[in-house]
TORKOL-4160 file (C-alpha; in steps of 0.2 Angstrom, whole numbers, padded with zeros to 4 digits, m for minus):
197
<pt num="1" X="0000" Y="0000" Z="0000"/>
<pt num="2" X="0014" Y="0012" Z="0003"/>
<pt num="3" X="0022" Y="0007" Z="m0010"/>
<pt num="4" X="0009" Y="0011" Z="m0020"/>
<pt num="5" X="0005" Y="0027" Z="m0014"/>
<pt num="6" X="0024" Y="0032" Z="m0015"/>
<pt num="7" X="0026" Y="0027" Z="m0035"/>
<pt num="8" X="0009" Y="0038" Z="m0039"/>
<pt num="9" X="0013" Y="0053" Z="m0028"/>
<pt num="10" X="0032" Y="0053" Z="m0040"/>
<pt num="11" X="0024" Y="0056" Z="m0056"/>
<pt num="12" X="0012" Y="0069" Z="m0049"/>
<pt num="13" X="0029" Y="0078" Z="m0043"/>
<pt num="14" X="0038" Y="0076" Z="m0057"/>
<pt num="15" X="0023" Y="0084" Z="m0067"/>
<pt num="16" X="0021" Y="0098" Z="m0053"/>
<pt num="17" X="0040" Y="0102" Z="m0057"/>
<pt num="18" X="0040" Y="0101" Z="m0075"/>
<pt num="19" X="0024" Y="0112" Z="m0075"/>
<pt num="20" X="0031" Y="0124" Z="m0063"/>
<pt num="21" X="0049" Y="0124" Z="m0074"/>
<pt num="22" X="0042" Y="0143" Z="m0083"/>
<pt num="23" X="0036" Y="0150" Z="m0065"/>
<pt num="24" X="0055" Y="0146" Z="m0060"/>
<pt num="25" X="0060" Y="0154" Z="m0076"/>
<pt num="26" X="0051" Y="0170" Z="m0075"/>
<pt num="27" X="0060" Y="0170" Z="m0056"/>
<pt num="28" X="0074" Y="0172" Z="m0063"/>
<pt num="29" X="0072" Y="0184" Z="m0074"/>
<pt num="30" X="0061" Y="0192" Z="m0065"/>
<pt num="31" X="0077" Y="0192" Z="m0050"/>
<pt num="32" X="0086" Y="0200" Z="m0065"/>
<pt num="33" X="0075" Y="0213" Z="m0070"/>
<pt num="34" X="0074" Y="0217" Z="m0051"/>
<pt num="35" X="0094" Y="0217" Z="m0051"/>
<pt num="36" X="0096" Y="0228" Z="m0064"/>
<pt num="37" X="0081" Y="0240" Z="m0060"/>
<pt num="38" X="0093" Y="0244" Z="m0043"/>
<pt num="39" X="0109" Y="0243" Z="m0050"/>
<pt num="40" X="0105" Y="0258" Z="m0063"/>
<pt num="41" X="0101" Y="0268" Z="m0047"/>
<pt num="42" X="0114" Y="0261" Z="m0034"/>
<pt num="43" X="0127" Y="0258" Z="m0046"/>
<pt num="44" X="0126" Y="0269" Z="m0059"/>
<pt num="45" X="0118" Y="0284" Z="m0046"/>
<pt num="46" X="0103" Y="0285" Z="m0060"/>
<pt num="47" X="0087" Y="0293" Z="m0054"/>
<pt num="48" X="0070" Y="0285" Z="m0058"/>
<pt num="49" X="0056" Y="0295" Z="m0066"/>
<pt num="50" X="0038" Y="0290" Z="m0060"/>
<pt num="51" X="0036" Y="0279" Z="m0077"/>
<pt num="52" X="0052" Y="0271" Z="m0070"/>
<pt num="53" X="0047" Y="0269" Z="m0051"/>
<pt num="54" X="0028" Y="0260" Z="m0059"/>
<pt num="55" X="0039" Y="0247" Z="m0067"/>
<pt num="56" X="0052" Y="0242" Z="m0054"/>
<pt num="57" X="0035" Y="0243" Z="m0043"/>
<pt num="58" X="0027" Y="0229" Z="m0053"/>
<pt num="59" X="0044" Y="0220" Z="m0055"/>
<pt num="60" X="0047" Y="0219" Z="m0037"/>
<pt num="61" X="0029" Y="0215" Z="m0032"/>
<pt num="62" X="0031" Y="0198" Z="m0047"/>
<pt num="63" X="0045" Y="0194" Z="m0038"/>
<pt num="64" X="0036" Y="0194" Z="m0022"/>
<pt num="65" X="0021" Y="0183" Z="m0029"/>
<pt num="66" X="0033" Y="0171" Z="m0036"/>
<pt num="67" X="0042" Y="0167" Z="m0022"/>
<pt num="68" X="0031" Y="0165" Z="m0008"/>
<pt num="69" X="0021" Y="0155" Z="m0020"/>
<pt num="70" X="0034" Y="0146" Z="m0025"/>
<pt num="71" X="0040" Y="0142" Z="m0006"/>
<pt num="72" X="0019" Y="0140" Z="m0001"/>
<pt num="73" X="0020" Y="0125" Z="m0012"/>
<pt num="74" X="0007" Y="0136" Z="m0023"/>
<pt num="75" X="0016" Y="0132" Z="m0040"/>
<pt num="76" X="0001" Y="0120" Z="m0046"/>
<pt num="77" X="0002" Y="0120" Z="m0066"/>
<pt num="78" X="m0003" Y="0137" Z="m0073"/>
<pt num="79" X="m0008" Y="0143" Z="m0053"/>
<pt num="80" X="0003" Y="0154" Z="m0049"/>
<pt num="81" X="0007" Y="0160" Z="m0066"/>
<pt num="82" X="m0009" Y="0166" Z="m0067"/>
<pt num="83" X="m0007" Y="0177" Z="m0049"/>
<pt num="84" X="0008" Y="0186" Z="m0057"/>
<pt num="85" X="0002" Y="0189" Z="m0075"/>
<pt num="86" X="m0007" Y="0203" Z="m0071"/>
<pt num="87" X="0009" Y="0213" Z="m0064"/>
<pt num="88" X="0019" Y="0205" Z="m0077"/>
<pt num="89" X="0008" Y="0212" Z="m0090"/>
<pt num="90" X="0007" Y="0229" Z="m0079"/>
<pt num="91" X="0025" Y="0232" Z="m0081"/>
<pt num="92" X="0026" Y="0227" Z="m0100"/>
<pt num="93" X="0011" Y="0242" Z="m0103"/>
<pt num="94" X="0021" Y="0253" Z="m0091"/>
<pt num="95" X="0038" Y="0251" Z="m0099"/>
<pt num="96" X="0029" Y="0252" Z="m0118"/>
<pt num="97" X="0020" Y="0270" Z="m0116"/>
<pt num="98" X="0039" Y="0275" Z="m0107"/>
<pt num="99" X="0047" Y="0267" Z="m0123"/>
<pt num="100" X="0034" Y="0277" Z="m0136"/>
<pt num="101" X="0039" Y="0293" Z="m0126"/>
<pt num="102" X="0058" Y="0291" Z="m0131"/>
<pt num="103" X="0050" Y="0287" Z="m0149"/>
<pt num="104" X="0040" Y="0301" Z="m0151"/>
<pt num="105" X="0055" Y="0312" Z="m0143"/>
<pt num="106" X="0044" Y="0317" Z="m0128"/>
<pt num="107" X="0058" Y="0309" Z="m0116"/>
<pt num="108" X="0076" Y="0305" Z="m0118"/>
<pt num="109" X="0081" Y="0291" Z="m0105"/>
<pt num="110" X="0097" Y="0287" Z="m0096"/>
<pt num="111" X="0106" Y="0271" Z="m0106"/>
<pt num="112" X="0104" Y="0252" Z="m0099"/>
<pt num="113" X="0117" Y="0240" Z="m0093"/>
<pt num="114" X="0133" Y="0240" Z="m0103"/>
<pt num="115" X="0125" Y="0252" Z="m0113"/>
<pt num="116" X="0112" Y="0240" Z="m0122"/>
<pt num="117" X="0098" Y="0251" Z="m0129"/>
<pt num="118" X="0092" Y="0262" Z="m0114"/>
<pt num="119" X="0087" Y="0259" Z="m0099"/>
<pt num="120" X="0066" Y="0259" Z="m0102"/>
<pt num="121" X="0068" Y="0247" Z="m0117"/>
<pt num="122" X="0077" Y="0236" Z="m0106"/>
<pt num="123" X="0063" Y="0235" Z="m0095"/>
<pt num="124" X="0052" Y="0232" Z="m0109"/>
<pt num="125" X="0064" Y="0218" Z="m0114"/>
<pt num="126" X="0062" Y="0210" Z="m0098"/>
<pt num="127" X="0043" Y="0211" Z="m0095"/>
<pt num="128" X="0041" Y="0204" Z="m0113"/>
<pt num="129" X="0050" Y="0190" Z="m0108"/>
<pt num="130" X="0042" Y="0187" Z="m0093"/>
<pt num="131" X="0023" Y="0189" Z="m0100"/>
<pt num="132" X="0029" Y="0175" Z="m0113"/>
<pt num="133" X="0035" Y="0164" Z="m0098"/>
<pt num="134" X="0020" Y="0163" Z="m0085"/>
<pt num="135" X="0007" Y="0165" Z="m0103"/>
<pt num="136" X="0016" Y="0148" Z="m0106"/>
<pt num="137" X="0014" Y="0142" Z="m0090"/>
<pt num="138" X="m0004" Y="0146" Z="m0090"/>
<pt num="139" X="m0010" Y="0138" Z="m0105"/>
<pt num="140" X="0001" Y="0120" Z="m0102"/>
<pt num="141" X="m0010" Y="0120" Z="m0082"/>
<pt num="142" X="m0023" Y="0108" Z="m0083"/>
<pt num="143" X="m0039" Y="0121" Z="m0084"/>
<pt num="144" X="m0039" Y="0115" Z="m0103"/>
<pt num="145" X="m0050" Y="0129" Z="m0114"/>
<pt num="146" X="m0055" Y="0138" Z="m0098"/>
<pt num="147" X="m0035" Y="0142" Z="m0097"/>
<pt num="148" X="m0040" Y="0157" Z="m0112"/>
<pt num="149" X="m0053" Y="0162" Z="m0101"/>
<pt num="150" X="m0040" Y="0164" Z="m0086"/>
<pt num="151" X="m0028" Y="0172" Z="m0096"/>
<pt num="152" X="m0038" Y="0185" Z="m0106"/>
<pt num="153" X="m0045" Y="0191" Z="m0089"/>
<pt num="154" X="m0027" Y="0192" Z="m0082"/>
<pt num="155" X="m0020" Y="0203" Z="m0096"/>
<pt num="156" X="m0038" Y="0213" Z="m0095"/>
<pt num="157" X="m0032" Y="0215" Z="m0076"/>
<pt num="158" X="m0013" Y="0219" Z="m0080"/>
<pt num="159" X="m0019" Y="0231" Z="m0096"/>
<pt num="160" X="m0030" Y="0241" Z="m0082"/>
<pt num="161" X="m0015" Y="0242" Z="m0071"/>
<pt num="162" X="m0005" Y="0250" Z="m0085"/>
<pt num="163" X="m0017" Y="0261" Z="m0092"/>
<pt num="164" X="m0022" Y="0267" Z="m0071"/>
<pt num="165" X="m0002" Y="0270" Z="m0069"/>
<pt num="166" X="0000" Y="0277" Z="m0087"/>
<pt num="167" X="m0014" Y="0290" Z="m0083"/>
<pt num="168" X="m0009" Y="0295" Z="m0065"/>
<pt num="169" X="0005" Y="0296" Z="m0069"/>
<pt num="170" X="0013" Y="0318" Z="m0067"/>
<pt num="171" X="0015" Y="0329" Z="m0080"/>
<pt num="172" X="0031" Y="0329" Z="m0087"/>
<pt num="173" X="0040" Y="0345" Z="m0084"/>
<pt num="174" X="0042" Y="0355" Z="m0100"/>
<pt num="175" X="0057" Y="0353" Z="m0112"/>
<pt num="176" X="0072" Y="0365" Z="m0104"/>
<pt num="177" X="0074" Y="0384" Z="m0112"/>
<pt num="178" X="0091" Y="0379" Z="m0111"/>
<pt num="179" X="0102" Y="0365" Z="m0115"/>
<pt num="180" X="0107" Y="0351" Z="m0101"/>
<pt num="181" X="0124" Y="0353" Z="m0092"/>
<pt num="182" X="0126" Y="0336" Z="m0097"/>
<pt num="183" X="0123" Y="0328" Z="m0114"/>
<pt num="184" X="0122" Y="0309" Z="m0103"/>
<pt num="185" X="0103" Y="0311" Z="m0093"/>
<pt num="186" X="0102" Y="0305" Z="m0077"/>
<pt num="187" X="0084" Y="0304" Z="m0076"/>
<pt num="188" X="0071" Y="0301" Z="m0091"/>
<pt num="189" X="0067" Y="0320" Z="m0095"/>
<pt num="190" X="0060" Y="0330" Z="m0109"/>
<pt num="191" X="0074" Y="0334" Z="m0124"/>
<pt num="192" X="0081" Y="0351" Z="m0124"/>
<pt num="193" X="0075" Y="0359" Z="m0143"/>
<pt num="194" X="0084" Y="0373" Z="m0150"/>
<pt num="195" X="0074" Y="0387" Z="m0157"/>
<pt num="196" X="0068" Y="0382" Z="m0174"/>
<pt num="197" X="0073" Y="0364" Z="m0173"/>
């Protein structure tokens, strides 16, 4: 009888920890994200603008979700990817207005890490990877096509957050009369325009 009980209970694990193999991934990234998110400010000495402190904001609260979850035993298939889609989805709205605005030349941002675009297309980077991973988790969980039904609620949820931080977010300041001491911002601000340009 124990026996028994022992041999179906090793299958049912190493299903719960194959399912749970993209929640540990979006950990990680989700670790890295947070990593680099504070070392642009204690390493570099960079100063986050509000669309900035939205985005580590949801980073840090994933990485909080996943964790305990992950240490509550709360990793079922799809389970906790579904609680922390909705902050993952958050953060990539966040970083993709933020990213617009250096498009459109509202904002010029501070570079990223070893200079590899800057530091709000990083984000935006990182947040696409992480919708990816717990999306993927989601739909291989065991709630079949009520999965799609979980998962366009979640991204309604997430797309809410955005749009609610997007909005409340302040005014930006207008664009200088003069040009920046430094060429190299510190902080996403408006671009200095010389008259006529």
């Amino acid at each position: 009888m124990i026996a028994t009980a022992t041999n179906s209970a090793t299958p049912r694990l190493a299903q719960d920890l194959s399912a749970t193999a993209w929640t540990w991934a979006a950990l990680l990234v989700s670790l890295a994200g947070l990593a680099g998110s504070l070392a642009l400010s204690w390493g570099l000495h960079l100063k986050p603008c509000p669309l900035c402190f939205y985005q580590r904001t949801f980073m840090m609260s994933l990485v909080a979700v996943l964790i305990v979850g992950l240490l509550a035993g709360a990793a079922r298939p799809g389970r906790l990817a579904l609680l922390g889609l909705p902050l993952a989805v958050a953060g990539l709205g966040v970083a993709l207005f933020h990213v617009v605005l250096e498009i459109q030349g509202k904002l010029e941002c501070p570079a990223g890490l070893l200079g590899l675009g800057t530091a709000p297309e990083q984000s935006l980077a990182t947040f696409l990877a992480l919708t990816a991973l717990l999306t993927v988790d989601v739909l291989r969980g065991p709630a079949g096509t009520a999965a799609w039904a979980d998962l366009a609620g979640v991204v309604v949820l997430g797309g809410l957050l955005a749009g609610a931080s997007c909005t409340s977010n302040p005014p930006m300041p207008a664009p200088p009369k003069e040009p920046y001491a430094s060429s190299h911002p510190d902080i996403c601000r408006p671009p200095h325009r010389s008259p006529g340009g």
